[in-house]
C-alpha positions, 0 to 999 in steps of 0.5 A: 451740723451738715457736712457743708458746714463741717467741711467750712469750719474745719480750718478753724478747728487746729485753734479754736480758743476763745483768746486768739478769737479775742486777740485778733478782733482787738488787732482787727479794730485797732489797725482798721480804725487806725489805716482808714482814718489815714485814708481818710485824712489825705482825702480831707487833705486834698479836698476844699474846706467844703468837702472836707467838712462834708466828709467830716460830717459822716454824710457821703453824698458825693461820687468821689467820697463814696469811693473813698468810703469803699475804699477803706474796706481794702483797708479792712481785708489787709487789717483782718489778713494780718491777724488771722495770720500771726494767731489762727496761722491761716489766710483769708482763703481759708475764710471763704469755703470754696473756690471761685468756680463755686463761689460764683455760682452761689453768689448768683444764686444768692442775688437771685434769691434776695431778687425774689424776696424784694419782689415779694416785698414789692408787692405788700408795699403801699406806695412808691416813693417820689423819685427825684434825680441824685445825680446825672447819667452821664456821671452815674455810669462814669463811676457805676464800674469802680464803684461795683468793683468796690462794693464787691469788696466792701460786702466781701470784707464784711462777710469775711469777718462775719460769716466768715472768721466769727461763724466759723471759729464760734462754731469750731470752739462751741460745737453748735450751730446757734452761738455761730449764727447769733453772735456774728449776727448780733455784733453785725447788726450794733455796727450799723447802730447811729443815732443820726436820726434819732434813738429809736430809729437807730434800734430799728436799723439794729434789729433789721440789720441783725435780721438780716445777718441772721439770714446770711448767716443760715444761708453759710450755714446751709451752702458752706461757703460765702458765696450766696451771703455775699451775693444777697449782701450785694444786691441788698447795698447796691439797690440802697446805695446805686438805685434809689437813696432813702436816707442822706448818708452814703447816697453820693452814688445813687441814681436817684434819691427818695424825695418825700423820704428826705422831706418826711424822716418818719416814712423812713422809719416806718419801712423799718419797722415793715421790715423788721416785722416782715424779716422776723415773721419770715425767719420764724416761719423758716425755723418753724419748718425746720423745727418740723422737719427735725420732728418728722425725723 
């Protein structure tokens, strides 16, 4: 392990078993599921029967239910302190690996390195989607500040229990690198598992969204601190869900959506497979180059 990285795990070392990893999970995903269906029912509460059974149906296609969908990730902060306390007796700070100063400065870095990558990416791609408007400027820029500010948070709260408290306590208990890098990126990637678009579809969202924790996960690894993992996080989010929308879920506050991605569900599928293939051949080259490095040693 570099120091970076020791210097990261070292809050979780005082408690490192394997039952207060389990325990706190467990006290995690009950008090979440529980206060964000809250959440989500006085705003059913005060819709119309309409955006009521919109917001029942998962879709998040509108302005209002995007930020109440952002909001239940304060929700997951609040539900993740509370354990982190009564079993690790630690706060959240402890989770984040430097302070603000840094932090701020890797998460730069972070959003400048994935801008890269999406340029990259630019280049092997086809073809443009067809963009149509999802929503007007004027409303657009009306809620683009709340919803940043919410986003930031959303991303956060992920990266806090990902990278964060799982990387950390998985690398303290096992002393190894690998079980902290895998693990949190596995169980990341079956939390975006749906089958809303079909089986196979909900397995490629799977395999790219564990790439990519993979990803975040090995820069934490490299920086010792949260900042650059949420900044790629974020860019990753925003570009999907305040830019362009290629799929119905979540695009209430995209600008615009991908119309022939809407009309055509296999397009969507393709990327997926495209960037499966391009996020493996990339993380494989990466860990190919280290493996070198290790030898030359």
């Amino acid at each position: 392990m570099n120091v970076a990285f020791q210097n990261f795990i070292a809050p979780a070392k005082p408690r490192i078993e394997i039952w207060r990893v389990l325990a706190t999970l467990a006290v995690w995903f009950v008090l979440y599921l529980a206060l964000s269906t809250l959440v989500l029912g006085v705003f059913e509460a005060l819709q119309s029967p309409d955006g009521a059974n919109s917001l029942l149906s998962g879709r998040f296609d509108t302005p209002i239910q995007m930020i109440v969908l952002f909001s239940t990730f304060v929700v997951w902060v609040l539900a993740l302190a509370l354990p982190l306390r009564l079993f690790h007796k630690r706060g959240l700070g402890s989770l984040l690996g430097a302070g603000f100063g840094r932090l701020a400065k890797f998460f730069i870095m972070g959003v400048l390195f994935y801008a890269g990558i999406i340029f990259l990416l630019g280049l092997f791609v086809g073809s443009a989607p067809v963009l149509e408007d999802n929503l007007a400027y004027s409303t657009w820029l009306r809620f683009l500040v709340p919803g940043l500010i919410l986003l930031l948070i959303q991303v956060s709260a992920e990266e806090l229990l990902f990278r964060g408290y799982l990387q950390q306590q998985l690398a303290a208990r096992f002393n190894k690198v690998w079980p902290a890098l895998v693990i949190p990126s596995v169980l990341f990637s079956l939390g975006h598992f749906t089958t809303d678009n079909g089986v196979w579809q909900g397995v490629l969202l799977v395999c790219a969204t564990g790439l990519l924790g993979l990803l975040l996960a090995e820069v934490t690894y490299r920086t010792g601190n949260l900042g650059a993992a949420i900044g790629i996080h974020f860019l990753n989010n925003l570009l999907g869900m305040f830019v362009v929308s290629y799929q119905e879920f979540a695009s209430g506050l995209a600008l615009y959506r991908a119309q022939n991605y809407y009309d055509d569900p296999s397009l969507f599928e393709r990327d997926l497979v495209f960037q499966v293939w391009l996020l493996f051949i990339g993380l494989a080259l990466y860990y190919l180059f280290r493996l070198y490095q290790k030898i030359r040693k």
